[in-house]
N, C-alpha and C positions, 0 to 999 in steps of 0.2 A: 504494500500500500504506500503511495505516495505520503512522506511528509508532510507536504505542505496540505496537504489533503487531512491527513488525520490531525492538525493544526490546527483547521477551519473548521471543519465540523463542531468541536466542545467550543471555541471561542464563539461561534455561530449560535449555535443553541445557550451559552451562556449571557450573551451580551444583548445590549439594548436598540444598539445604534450602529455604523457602519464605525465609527469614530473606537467605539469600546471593542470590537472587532478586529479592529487594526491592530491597538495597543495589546489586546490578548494573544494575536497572532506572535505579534512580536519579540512579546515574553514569552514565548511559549519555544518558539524557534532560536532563539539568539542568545549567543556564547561571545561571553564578551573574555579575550584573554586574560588571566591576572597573574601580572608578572613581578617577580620581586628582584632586585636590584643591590648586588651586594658588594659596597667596594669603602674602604676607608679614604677614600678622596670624597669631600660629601660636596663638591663639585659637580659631580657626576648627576647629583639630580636635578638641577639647572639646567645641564645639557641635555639627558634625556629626555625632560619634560619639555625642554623648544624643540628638538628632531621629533619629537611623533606628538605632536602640537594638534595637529589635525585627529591623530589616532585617538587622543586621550578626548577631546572636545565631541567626537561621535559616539563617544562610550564603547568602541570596537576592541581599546588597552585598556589597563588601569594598571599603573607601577607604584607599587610601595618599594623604599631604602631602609635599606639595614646596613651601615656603617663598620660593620663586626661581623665576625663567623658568630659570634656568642648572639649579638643581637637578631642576627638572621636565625638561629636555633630560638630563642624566646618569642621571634613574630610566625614561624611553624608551629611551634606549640601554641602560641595564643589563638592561630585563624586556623586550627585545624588543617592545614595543607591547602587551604586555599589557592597559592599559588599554582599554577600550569607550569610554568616555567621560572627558573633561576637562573640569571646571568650574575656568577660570581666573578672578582677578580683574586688572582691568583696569592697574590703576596700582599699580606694584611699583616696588622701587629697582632700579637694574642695568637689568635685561631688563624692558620693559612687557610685558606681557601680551598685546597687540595686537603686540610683535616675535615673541612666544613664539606666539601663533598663526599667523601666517606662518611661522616654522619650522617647525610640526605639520604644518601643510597642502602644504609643498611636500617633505618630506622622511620622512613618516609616511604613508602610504597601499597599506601590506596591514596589514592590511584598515586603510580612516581611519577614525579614531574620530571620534566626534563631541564636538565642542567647545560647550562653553556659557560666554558670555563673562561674567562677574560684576561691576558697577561701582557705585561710591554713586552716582556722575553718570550722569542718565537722558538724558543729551545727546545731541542729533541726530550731531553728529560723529564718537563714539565708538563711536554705534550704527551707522552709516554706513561707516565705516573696518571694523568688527569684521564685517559681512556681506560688504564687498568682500576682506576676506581670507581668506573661508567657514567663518564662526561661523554655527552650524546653528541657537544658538538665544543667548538675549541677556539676564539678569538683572540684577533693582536689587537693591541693599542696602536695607536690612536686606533679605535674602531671602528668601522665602513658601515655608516647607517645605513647607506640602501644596501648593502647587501645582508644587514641583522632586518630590516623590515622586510626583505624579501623572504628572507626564513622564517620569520616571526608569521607572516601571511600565508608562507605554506604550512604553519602548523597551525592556525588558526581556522585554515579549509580543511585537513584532515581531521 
């Protein structure tokens, strides 16, 4: 059966008007990404939030920052895994990023989000270590927005 189809029908029979229709449809069908954001430069949420400026204003993203491996472990435990996705960066004070993605991975899995690791260093070892701990996907600094919204869009259609 079509989606959009079994979509229509309960908003259809629940609503009033073509207007409460729409709005039921659309709650009904739509997955807005929620992406959390994890780097001790807290610069990073300035920039993030001007590059998908558009994404966050349609309600398509929403990024929460955690500043810390420690603080991004306290906003999973607080929103229950709300996030879909994690873009950590890799070397942080405290908790590295590489310990904070082995804690995601072994202790986060309903549903796992998917992890994308963020490093200035395009190192063999970092990249090597961050796949064996099941980093889905693996980023340099300076980061190439169109090519993280291009992924971010294909995960957001599958």
């Amino acid at each position: 059966r079509d989606p959009l189809v079994s979509a229509i029908v309960p908003a259809y029979k629940a609503a009033r008007t073509i207007e409460e229709t729409l709005r039921s449809i659309r709650a009904q069908t739509y997955r807005r990404l929620e992406i959390l954001v994890v780097d001790d430069e807290t610069d990073v949420q300035t920039l993030f939030e001007q590059r998908f400026r558009r994404e966050i204003k349609s309600g398509e993203m929403h990024f929460d920052f955690a500043f810390s491996g420690e603080q991004a472990l306290r906003y999973l435990n607080d929103h229950e895994q709300e996030a879909v996705l994690i873009l950590s960066d890799i070397n942080m004070p405290g908790m590295s990023g590489l310990e904070l993605l082995g804690q995601i991975k072994t202790k986060y899995f309903k549903p796992p989000p998917v992890v994308m690791m963020i490093t200035a260093y395009g190192d063999a070892e970092n990249f090597n270590t961050a796949k064996q701990l099941g980093a889905d996907d693996f980023l340099t600094k300076p980061v190439d927005f169109t090519e993280l919204k291009e992924k971010l869009k294909h995960l957001s259609d599958g």
